[in-house]
N, C-alpha and C positions, 0 to 999 in steps of 0.2 A: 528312361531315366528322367526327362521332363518333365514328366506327370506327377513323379515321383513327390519331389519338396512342394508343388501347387497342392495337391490332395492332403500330404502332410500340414503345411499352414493353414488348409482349408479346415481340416477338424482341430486342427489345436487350437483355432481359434475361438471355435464352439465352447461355448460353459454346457456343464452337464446338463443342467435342470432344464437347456434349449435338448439338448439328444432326447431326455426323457420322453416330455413333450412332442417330438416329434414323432417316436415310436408311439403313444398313444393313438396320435391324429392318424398319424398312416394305418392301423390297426382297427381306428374307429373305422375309416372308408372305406378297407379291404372289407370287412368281415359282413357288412351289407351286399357287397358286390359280388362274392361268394356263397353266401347263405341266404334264402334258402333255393337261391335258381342263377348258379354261374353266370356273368356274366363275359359277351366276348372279348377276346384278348385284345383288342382297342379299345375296349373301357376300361379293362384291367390298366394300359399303360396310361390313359390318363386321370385315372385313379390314383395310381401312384403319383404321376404329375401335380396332381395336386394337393398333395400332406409329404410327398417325402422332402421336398425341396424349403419345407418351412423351418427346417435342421442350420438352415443357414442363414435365415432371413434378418436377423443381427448384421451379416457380415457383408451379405449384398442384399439389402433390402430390394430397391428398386426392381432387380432383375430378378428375383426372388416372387415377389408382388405380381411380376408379369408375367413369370411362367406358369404359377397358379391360377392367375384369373385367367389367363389365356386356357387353359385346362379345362377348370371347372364350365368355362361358358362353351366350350367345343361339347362336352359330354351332356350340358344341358340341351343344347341344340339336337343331338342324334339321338335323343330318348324320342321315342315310338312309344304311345300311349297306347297303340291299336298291339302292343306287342306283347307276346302269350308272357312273356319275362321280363316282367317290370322292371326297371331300371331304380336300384334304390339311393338317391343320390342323400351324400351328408357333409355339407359345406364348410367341413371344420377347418380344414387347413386352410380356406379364403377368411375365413373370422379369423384366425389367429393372426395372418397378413393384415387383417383388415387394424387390427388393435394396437400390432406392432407397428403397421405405418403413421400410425396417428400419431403415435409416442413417437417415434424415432423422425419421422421425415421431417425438412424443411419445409420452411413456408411454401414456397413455389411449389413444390410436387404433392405437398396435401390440398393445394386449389386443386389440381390436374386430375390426382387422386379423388376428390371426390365427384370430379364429373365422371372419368373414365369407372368408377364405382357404381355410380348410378343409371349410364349405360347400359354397362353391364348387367346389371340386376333387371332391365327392363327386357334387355333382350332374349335374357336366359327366361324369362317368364313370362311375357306379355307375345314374343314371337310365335315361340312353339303355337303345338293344337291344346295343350294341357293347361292352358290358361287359367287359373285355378284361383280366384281372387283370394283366398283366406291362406292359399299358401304364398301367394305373393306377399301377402300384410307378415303374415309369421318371418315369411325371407328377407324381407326390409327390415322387423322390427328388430330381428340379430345382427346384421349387419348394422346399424344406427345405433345399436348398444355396445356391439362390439367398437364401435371410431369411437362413441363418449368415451367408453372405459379406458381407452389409450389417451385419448387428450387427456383423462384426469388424472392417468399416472406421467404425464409429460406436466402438465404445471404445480404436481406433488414435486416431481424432482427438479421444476426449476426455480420452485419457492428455495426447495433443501438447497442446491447452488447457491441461487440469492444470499440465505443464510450463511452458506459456509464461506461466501466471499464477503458479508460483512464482517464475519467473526477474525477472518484472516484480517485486511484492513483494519479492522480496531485492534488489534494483537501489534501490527507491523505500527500503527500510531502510537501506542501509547509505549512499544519498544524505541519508536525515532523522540517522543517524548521523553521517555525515561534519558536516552543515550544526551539528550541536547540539556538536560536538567546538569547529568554527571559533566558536563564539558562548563557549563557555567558555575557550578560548583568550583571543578576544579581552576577555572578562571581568578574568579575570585579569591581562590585559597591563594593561588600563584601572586596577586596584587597585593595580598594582605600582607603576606608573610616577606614578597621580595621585596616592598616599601621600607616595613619597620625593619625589618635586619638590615636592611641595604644603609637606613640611619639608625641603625644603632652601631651598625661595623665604623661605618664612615665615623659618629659621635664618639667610640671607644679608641681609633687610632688618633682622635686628634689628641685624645684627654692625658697622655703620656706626657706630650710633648710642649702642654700649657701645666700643667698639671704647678711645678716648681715656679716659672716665672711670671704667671699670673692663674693663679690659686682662686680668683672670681672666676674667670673662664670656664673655668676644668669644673669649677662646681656645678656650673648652667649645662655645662655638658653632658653631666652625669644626671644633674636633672632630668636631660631629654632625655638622653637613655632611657632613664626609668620611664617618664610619659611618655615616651613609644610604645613601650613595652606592656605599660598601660592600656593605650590605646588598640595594641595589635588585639591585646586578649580580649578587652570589647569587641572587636569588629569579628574576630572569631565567634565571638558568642552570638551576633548579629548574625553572622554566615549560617552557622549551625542555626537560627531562629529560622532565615530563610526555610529550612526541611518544612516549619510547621506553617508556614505561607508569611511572615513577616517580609516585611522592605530590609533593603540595604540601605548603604548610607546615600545619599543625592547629592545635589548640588549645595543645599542649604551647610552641608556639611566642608565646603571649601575654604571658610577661615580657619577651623581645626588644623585644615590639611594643610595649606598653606605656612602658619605657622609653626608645625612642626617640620616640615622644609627647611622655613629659615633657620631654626635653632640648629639646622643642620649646617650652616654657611651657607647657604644659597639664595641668593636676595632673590624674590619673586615680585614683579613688578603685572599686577594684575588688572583688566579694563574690562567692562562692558557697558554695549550699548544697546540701544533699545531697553522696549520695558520686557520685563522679565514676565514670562508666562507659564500656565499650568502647565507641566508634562505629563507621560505618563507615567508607571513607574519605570517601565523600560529604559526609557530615554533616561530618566533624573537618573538611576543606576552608572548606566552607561557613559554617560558627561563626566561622571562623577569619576569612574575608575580609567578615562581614558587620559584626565588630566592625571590624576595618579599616579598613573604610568606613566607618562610624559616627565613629569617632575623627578620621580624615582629612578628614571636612566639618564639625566642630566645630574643629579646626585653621584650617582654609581658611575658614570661611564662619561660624561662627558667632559669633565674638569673644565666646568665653568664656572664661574662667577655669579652671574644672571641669566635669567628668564622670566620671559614675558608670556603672559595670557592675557587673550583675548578671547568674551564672550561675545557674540554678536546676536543678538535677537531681533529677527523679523516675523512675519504673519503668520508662516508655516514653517520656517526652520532655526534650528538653531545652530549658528558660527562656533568652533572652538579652533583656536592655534595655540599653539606653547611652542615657543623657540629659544634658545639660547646662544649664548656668546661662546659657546665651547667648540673641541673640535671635533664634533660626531663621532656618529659611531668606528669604530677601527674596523671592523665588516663590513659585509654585504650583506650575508645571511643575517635574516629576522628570527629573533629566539623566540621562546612561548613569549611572552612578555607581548611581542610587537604582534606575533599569532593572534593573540587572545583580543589583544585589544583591537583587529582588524574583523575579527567574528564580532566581538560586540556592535560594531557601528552596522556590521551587513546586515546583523540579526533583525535590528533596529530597523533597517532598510535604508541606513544611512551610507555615506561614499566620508572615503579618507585618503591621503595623499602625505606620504611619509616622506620625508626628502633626509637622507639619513649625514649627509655632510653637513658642518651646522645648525643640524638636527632640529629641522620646522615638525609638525604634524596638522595639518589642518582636516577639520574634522565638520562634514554637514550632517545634524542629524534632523529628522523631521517631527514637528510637532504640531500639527493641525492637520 
């Protein structure tokens, strides 16, 4: 029963088109060694030694390799030229070794392989008495045709590899491209949309409540309302431009932003220093919606009065903080909001530093 599953996994592991082939080879060397002058039953056995064991030579190459060259070059040795029954020798199953090792082996064992190849070849024909120069040249030139032909179908198939591992890789990129496009998409949409509702909620509950006893107020209020709303469907149609490669809004676009804050009630007391330098659009993007967001969860969530920003420009980076006088976040947990605008800065390969009591954010992004 041991033999039993080895012998089983031994042929299942065989593809047919190797059985076929092999029954050829074994068939090609029988049928010389039989016709037309029997040979003895030690050449018969290693006749078969050498074509039936090529049945496997996929699955054990190496061992395969060596029990047919081992074969072939024992039966070239005991061929007797003086003998009334010529010995008809037909080295197919060592060429088919010889082609498959070329294609299949590693580096190490086709160095090995072709000394112990060339050996061989010299012993089976230069030893003997039958020293036969024009069948040593024919015996070389099949064997050296037979290695090219395996090395040409090993770098056919490891061009096709090559290829089919670029083709994967640009599939897998331009899927983490796509996936990283939809996450900034949906960023953006989360900033636009949670900004202007966040002041327009905030602009709508005030507007009841001045509405009767000062009637200016409640007018400027509904004002903003509406130019938020204004603004939101811009910046949408900006967001939606992005698809066809357009910019977002940047930095240049912070007295907008700012002043629709205030009209929100939220004094924003803004600084920077340094001179101000070219970004890229990454960066200008990103400054842009992290202030944003910074201001729009001091609106919405902080019940403060004031904040401050601070831009700070140096050689290679750019400084941002927004803090205010309120009482931070009521959490721990960071919503999409604080998510998105922590992807932004990383994306950027900037660092950020949230301190949610208080509610600082300090933000280095780099630009040189």
């Amino acid at each position: 029963m041991g033999l039993g599953p080895w012998w089983a996994e031994a042929f299942g592991r065989v593809p047919r088109a190797d059985a076929v082939l092999a029954a050829v080879v074994t068939a090609a060397a029988l049928v010389p060694a039989l016709v037309p002058h029997p040979q003895p039953w030690w050449a018969m056995v290693l006749t078969v030694l050498s074509s039936v064991p090529v049945l496997w030579r996929r699955v054990w190459l190496i061992q395969v390799c060596i029990v047919v060259g081992l074969a072939i070059t024992v039966l070239e040795l005991a061929y007797n030229p003086a003998s009334s029954e010529p010995l008809l020798l037909a080295p197919y199953g060592p060429l088919v070794c010889t082609y498959t090792f070329a294609e299949l082996a590693r580096p190490v064992w086709r160095t090995a392989g072709i000394v112990v190849l060339s050996v061989g070849v010299v012993v089976s024909l230069v030893v003997p008495k039958h020293n036969d120069l024009d069948v040593f040249r024919a015996v070389t030139t099949e064997f050296v045709a037979a290695y090219a032909l395996g090395v040409g179908t090993r770098a056919r198939r490891t061009h096709a590899d090559a290829e089919a591992e670029r083709t994967r890789r640009t599939a897998e990129e331009r899927a983490l491209a796509a996936a990283e496009e939809r996450t900034r998409i949906a960023r953006d949409m989360h900033d636009i949309v949670t900004h202007s509702v966040g002041l327009m909620t905030v602009q709508a509950e005030a507007g009841p409540l001045v509405v009767r006893d000062d009637p200016a107020k409640a007018e400027a209020a509904f004002e903003a309302i509406s130019a938020t709303g204004r603004e939101a469907i811009g910046q949408l149609r900006v967001l939606l431009g992005t698809l066809r490669g357009d910019d977002g809004p940047g930095l240049d676009a912070l007295p907008a932003l700012i002043g629709r804050v205030q009209q929100a009630g939220l004094a924003v007391h803004a600084e920077e220093t340094g001179t101000r330098r070219r970004t890229s659009a990454t960066v200008d993007i990103a400054a842009y919606r992290v202030i944003q967001e910074c201001l729009t969860n001091t609106v919405r969530h902080a019940g403060a009065r004031t904040a401050r920003l601070r831009l700070c420009w140096q050689d290679h980076t750019l400084g941002i903080e927004v803090s205010d006088d309120g009482h931070g976040s009521a959490g721990s947990r960071e919503g999409h909001g604080l998510t998105g605008m922590r992807e932004r800065v990383e994306a950027c390969g900037g660092t950020i530093a949230i301190e949610p009591r208080g509610f600082t954010v300090t933000v280095t992004l780099p630009i040189g």
